[in-house]
VOMARFI-880410 format. One record per atom (N, C-alpha, C): residue number from 1; x, y, z; residue in three letters. Coordinates in Angstrom, 2 decimals, always signed. Example, Ala and Ser with C-alpha at 12.3 -4.5 7.8 and 13.67 -1.06 7.14 Angstrom:
[1; [+13.19; -5.69; +7.80]; "ala"]
[1; [+12.30; -4.50; +7.80]; "ala"]
[1; [+13.20; -3.30; +7.80]; "ala"]
[2; [+12.85; -2.25; +7.08]; "ser"]
[2; [+13.67; -1.06; +7.14]; "ser"]
[2; [+12.90; +0.03; +7.87]; "ser"]
// end
This chain:
[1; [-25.77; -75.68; +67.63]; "unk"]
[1; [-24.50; -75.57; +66.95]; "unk"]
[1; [-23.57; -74.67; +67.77]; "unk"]
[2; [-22.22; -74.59; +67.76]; "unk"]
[2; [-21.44; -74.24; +68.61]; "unk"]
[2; [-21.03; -72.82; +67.77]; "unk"]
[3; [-20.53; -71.71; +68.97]; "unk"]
[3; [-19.96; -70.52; +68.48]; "unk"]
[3; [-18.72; -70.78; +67.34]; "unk"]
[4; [-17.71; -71.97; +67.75]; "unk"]
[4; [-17.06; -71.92; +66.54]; "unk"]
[4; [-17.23; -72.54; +65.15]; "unk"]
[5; [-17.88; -73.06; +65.60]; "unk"]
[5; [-19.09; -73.95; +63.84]; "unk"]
[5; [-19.46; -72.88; +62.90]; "unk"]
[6; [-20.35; -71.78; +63.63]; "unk"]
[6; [-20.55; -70.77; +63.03]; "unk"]
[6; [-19.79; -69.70; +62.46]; "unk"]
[7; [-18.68; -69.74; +63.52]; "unk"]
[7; [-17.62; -68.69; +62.83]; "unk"]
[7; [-16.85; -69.03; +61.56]; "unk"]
[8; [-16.97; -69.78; +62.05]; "unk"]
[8; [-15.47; -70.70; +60.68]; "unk"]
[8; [-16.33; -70.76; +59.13]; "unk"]
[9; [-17.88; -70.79; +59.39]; "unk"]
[9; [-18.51; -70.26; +58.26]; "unk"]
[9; [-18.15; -69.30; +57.11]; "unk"]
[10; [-17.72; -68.06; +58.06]; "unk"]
[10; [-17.53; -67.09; +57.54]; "unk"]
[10; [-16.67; -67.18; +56.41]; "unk"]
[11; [-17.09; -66.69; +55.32]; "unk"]
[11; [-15.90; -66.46; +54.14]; "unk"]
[11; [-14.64; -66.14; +54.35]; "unk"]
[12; [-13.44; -66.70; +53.65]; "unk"]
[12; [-12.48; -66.41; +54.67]; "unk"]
[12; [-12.06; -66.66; +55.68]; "unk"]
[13; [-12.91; -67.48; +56.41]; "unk"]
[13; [-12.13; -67.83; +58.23]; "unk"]
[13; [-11.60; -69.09; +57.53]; "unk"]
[14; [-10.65; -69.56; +58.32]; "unk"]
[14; [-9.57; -70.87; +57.88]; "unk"]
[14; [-9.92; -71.99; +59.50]; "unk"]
[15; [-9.99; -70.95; +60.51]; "unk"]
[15; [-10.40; -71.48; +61.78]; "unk"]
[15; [-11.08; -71.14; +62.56]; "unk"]
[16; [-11.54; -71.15; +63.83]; "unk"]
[16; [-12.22; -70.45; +64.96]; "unk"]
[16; [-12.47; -71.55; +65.75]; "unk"]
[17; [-12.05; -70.76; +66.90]; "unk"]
[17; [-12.42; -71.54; +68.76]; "unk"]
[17; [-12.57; -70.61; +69.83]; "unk"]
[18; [-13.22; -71.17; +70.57]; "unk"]
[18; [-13.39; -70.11; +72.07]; "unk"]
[18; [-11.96; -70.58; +72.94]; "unk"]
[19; [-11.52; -69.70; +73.67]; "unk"]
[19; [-10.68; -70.32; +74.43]; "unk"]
[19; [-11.06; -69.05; +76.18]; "unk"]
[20; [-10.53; -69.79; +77.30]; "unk"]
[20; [-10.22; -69.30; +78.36]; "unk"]
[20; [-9.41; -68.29; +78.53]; "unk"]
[21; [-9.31; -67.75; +79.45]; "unk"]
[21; [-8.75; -66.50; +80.27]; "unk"]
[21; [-6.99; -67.54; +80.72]; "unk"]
[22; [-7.09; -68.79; +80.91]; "unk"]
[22; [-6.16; -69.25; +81.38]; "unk"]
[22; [-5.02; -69.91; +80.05]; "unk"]
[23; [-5.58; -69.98; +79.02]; "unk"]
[23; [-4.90; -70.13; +77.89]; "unk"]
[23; [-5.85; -71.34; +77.32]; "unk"]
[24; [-7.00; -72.37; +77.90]; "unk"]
[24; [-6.96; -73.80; +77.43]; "unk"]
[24; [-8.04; -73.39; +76.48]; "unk"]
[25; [-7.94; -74.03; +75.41]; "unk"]
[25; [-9.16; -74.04; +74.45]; "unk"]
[25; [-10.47; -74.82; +74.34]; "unk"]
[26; [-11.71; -74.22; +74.62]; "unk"]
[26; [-12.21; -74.68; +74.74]; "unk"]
[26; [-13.64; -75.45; +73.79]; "unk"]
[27; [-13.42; -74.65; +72.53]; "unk"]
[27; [-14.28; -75.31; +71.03]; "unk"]
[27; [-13.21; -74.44; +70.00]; "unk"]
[28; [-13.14; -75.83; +69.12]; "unk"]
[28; [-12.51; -75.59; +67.73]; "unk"]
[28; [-13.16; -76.33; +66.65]; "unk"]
[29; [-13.13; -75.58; +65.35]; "unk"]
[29; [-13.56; -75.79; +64.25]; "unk"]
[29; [-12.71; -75.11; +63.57]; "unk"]
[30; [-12.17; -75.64; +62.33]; "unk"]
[30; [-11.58; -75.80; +61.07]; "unk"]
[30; [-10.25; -76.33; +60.73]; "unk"]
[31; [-9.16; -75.62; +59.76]; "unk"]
[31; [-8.58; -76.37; +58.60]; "unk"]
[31; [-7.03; -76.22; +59.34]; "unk"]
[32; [-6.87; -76.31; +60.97]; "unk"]
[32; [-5.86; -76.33; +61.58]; "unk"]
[32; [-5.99; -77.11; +62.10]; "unk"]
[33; [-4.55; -78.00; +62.68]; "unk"]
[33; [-4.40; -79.45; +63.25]; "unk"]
[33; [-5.26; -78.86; +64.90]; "unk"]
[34; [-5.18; -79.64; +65.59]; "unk"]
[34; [-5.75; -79.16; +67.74]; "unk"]
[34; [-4.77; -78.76; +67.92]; "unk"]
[35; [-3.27; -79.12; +67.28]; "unk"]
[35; [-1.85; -78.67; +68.03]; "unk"]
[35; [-1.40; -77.13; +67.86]; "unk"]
[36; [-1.99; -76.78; +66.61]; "unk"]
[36; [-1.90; -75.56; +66.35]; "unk"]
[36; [-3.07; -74.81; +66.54]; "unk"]
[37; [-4.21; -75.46; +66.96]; "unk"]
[37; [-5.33; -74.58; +67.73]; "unk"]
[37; [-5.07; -74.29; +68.94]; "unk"]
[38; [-4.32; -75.37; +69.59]; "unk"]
[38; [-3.77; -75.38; +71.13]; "unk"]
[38; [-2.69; -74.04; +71.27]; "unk"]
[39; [-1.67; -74.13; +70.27]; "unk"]
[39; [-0.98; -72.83; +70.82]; "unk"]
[39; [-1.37; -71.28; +70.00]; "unk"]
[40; [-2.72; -71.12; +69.24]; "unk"]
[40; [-2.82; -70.05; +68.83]; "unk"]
[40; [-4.25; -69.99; +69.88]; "unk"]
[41; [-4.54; -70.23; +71.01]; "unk"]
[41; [-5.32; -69.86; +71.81]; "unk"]
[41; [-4.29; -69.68; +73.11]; "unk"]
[42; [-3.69; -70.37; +73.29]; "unk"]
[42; [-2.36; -69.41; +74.06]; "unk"]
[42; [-1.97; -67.83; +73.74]; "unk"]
[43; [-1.97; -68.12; +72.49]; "unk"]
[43; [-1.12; -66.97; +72.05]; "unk"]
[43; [-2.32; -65.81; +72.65]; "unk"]
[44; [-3.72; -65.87; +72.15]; "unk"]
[44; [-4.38; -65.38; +72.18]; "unk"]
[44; [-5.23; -65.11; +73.85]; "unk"]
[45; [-4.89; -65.94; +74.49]; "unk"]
[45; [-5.34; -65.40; +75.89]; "unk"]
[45; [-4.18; -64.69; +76.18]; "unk"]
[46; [-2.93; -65.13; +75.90]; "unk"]
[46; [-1.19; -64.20; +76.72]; "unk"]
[46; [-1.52; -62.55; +76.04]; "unk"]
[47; [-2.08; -62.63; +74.76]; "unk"]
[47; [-2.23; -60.92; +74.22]; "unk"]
[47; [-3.44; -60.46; +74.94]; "unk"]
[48; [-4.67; -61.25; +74.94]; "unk"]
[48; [-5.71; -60.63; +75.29]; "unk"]
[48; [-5.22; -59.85; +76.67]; "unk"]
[49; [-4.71; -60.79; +77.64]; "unk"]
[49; [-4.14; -60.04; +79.09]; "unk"]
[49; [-3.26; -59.08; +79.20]; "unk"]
[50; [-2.47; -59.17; +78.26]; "unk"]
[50; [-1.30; -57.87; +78.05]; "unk"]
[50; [-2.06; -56.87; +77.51]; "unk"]
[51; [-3.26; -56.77; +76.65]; "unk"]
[51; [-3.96; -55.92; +76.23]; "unk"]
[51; [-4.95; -55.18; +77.27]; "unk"]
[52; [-5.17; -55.96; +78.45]; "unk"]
[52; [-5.83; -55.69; +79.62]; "unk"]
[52; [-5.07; -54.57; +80.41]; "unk"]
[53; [-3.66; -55.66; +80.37]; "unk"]
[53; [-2.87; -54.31; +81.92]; "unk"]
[53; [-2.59; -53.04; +81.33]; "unk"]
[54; [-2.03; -53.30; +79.47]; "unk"]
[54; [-1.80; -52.48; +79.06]; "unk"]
[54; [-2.73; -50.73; +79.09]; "unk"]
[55; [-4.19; -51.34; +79.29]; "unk"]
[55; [-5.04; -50.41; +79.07]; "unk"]
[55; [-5.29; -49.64; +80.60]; "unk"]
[56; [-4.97; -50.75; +81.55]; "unk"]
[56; [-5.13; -50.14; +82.85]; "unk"]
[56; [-3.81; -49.49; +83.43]; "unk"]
[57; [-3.00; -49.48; +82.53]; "unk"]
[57; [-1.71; -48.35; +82.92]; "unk"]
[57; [-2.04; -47.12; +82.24]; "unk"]
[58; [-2.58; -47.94; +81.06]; "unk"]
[58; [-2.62; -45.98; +80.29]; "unk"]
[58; [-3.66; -45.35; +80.94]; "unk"]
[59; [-4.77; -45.85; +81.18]; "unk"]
[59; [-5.99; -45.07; +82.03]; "unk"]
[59; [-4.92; -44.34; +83.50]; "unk"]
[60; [-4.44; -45.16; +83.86]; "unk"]
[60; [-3.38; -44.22; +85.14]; "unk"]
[60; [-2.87; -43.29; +84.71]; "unk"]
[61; [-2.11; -43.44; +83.40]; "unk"]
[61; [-1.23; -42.43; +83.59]; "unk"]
[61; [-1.73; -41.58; +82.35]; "unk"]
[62; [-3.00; -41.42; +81.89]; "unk"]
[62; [-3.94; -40.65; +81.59]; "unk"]
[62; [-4.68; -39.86; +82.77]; "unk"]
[63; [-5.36; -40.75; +83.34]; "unk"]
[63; [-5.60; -39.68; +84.52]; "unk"]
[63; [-7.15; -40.23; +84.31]; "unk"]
[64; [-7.49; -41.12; +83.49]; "unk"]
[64; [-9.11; -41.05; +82.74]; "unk"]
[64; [-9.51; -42.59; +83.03]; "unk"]
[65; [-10.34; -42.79; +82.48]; "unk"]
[65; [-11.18; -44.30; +83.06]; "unk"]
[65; [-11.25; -44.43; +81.70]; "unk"]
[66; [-11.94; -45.49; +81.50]; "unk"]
[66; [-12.20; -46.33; +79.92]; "unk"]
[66; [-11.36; -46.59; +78.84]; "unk"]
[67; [-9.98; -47.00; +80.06]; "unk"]
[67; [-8.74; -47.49; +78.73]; "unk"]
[67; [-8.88; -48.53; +79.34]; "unk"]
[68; [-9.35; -49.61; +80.80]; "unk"]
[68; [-9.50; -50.49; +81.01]; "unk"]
[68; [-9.95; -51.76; +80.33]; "unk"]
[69; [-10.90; -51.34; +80.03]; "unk"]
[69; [-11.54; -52.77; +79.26]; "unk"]
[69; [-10.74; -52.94; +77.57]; "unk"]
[70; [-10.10; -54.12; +77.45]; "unk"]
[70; [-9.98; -54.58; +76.12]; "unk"]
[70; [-11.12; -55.81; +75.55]; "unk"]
[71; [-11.72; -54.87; +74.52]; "unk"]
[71; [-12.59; -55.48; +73.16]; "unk"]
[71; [-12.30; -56.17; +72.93]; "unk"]
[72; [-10.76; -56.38; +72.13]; "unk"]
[72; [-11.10; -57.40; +71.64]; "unk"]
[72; [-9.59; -56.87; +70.73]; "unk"]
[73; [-8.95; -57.46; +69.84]; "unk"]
[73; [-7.65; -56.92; +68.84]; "unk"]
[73; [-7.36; -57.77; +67.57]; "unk"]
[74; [-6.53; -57.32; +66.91]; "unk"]
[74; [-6.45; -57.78; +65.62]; "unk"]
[74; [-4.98; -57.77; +64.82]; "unk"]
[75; [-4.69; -59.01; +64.56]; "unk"]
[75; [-3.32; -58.83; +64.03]; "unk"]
[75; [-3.49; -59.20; +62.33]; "unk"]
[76; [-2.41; -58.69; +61.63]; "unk"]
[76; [-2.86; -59.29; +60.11]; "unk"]
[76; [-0.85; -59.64; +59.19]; "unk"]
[77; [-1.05; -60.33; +58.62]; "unk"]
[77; [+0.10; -60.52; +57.75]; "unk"]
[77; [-0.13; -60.56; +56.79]; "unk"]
[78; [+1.03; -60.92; +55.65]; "unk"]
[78; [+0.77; -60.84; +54.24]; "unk"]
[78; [-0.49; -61.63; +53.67]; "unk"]
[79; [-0.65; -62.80; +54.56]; "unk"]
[79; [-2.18; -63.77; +54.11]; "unk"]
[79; [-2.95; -64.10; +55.10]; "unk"]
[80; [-2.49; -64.40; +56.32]; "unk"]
[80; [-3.51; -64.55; +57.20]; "unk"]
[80; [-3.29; -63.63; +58.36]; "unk"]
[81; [-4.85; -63.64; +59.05]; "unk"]
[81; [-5.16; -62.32; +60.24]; "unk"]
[81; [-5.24; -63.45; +61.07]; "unk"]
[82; [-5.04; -62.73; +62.51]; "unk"]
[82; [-6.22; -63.38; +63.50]; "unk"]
[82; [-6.75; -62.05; +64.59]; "unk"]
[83; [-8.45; -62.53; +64.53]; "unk"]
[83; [-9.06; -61.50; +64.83]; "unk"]
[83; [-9.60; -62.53; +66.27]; "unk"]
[84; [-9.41; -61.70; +67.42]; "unk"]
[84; [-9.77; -61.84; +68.87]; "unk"]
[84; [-10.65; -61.00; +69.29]; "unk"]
[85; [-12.11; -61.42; +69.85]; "unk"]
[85; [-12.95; -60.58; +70.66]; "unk"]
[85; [-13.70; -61.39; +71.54]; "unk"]
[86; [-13.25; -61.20; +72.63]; "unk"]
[86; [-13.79; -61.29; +73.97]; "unk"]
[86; [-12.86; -63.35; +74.18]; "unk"]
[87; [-13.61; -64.21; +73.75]; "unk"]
[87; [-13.45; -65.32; +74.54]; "unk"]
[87; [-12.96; -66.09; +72.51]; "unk"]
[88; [-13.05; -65.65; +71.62]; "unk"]
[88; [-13.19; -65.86; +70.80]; "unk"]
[88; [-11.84; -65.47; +69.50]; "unk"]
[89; [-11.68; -66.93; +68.90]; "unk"]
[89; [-10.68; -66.11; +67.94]; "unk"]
[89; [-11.06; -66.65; +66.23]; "unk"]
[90; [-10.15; -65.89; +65.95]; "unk"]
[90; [-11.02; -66.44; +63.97]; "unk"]
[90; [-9.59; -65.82; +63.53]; "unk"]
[91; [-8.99; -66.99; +62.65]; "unk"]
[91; [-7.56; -67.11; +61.69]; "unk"]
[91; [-8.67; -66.82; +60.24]; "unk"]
[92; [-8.19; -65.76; +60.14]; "unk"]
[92; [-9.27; -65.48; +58.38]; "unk"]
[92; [-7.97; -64.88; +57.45]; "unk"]
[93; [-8.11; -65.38; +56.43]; "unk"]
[93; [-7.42; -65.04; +55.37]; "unk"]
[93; [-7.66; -63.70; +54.97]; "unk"]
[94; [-6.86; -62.72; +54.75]; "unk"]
[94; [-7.17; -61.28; +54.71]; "unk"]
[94; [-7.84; -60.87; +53.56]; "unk"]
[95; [-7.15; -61.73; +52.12]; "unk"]
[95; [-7.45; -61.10; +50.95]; "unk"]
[95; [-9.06; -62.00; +50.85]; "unk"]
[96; [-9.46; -62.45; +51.73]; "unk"]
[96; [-11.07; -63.08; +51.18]; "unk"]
[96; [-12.21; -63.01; +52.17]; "unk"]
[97; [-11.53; -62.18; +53.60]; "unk"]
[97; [-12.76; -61.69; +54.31]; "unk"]
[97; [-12.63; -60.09; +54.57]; "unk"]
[98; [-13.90; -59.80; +54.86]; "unk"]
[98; [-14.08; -58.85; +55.54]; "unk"]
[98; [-14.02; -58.42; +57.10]; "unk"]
[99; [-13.32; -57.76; +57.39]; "unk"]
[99; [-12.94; -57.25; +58.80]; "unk"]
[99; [-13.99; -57.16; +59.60]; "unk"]
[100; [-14.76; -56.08; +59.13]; "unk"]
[100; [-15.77; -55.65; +59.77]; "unk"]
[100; [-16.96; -56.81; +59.58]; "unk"]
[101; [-17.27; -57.42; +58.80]; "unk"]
[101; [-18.40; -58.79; +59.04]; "unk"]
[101; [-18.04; -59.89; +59.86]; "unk"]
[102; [-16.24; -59.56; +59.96]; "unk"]
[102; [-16.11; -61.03; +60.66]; "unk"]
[102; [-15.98; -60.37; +62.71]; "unk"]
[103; [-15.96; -59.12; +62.88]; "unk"]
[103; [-15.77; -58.88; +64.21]; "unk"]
[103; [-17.35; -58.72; +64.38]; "unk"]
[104; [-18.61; -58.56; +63.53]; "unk"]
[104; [-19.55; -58.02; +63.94]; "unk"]
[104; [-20.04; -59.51; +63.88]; "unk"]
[105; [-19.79; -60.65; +63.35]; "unk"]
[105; [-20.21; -62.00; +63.52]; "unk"]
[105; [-19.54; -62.41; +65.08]; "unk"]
[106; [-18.59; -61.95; +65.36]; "unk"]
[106; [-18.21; -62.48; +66.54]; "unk"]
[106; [-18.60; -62.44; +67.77]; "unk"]
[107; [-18.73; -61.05; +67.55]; "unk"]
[107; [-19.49; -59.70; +68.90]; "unk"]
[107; [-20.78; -60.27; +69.09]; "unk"]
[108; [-21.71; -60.68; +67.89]; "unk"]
[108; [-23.06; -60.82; +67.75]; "unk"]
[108; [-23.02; -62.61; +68.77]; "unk"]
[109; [-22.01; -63.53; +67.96]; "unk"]
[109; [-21.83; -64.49; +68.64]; "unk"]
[109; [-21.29; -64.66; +70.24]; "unk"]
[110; [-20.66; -63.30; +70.77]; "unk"]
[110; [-20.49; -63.35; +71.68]; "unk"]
[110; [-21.57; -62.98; +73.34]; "unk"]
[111; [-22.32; -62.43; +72.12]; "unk"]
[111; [-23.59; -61.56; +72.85]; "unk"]
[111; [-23.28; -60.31; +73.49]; "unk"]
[112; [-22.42; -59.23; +73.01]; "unk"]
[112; [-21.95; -58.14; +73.57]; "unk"]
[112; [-22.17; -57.08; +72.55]; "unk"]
[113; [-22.55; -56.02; +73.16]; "unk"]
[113; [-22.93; -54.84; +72.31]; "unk"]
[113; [-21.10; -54.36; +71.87]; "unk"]
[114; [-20.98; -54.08; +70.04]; "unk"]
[114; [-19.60; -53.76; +69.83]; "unk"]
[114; [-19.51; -51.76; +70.77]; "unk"]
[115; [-18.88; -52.11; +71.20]; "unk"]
[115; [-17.98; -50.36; +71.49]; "unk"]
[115; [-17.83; -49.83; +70.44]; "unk"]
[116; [-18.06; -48.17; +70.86]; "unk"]
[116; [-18.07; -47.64; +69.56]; "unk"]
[116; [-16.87; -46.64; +70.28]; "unk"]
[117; [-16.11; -46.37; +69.87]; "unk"]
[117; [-14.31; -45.69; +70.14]; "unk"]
[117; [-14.80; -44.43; +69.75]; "unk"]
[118; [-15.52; -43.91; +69.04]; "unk"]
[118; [-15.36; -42.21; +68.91]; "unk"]
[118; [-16.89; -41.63; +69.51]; "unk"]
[119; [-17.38; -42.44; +70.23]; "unk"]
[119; [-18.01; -41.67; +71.49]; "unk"]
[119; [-19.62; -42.25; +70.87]; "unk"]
[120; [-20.46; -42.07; +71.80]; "unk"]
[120; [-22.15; -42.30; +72.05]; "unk"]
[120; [-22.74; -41.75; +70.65]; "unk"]
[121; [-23.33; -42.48; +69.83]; "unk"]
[121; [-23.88; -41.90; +68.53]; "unk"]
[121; [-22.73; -42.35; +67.12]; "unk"]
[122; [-21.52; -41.92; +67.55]; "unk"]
[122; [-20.88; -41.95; +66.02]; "unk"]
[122; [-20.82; -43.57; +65.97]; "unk"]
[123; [-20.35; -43.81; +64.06]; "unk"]
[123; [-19.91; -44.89; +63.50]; "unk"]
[123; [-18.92; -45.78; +64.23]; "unk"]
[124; [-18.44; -46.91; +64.19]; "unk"]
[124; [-17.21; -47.40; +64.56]; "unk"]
[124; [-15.94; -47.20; +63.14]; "unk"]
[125; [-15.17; -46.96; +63.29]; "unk"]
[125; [-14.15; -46.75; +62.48]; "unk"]
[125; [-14.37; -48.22; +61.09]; "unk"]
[126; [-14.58; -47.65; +60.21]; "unk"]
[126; [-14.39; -49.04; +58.96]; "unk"]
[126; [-12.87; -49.44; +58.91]; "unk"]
[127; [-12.59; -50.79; +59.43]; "unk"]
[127; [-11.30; -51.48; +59.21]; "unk"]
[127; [-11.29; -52.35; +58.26]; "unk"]
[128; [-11.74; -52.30; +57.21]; "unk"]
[128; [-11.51; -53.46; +56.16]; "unk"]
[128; [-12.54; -54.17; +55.57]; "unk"]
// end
């Protein structure tokens, strides 16, 4: 079964697909036409990369290392989110999923240990 078969499972997800570094999508599953899977995996590789340089300017002009790598990000509106990590995106309805089950389904699907932001040992921040 495919990474986005499984995601779109999730309570709350409306969609999910993997897409490229170059914008093209490459697996979709759910309750969106391909035309609008096609440009919300655009959308989502053009942020993922701006989220990239963004982190490798602030590490410069921090002076520090480990603002480089972007995780992964999350946008939300009055009804629907879309949550991005790594190659992966999920359109979930806010008021009927959970944040944190649907990035730790993703991460898990992605095969990457999640980052933990407040250092070696602590919690990850609860977002929802």
């Amino acid at each position: 079964m495919s990474r986005a078969s499984e995601l779109v499972k999730l309570p709350g997800t409306v969609a999910a697909g993997l897409f490229s570094r170059k914008g093209f999508l490459e697996e979709f599953e759910g309750q969106i036409t391909e035309i609008e899977a096609g440009e919300m995996v655009h959308l989502c590789a053009a942020i993922t990369l701006t989220m990239e340089m963004q982190g490798r300017l602030l590490g410069r002009m921090a002076g520090q290392s480990g603002w480089d790598s972007c995780y992964g990000w999350m946008t939300w509106g009055p009804e629907m989110s879309i949550v991005a990590v790594h190659d992966s995106m999920c359109i979930v309805q806010g008021q009927q999923a959970s944040f944190n089950r649907v990035i730790k389904a993703m991460t898990a699907a992605a095969n990457t240990e999640i980052i933990k932001p407040g250092g070696k040992g602590e919690l990850n921040a609860d977002i929802g």
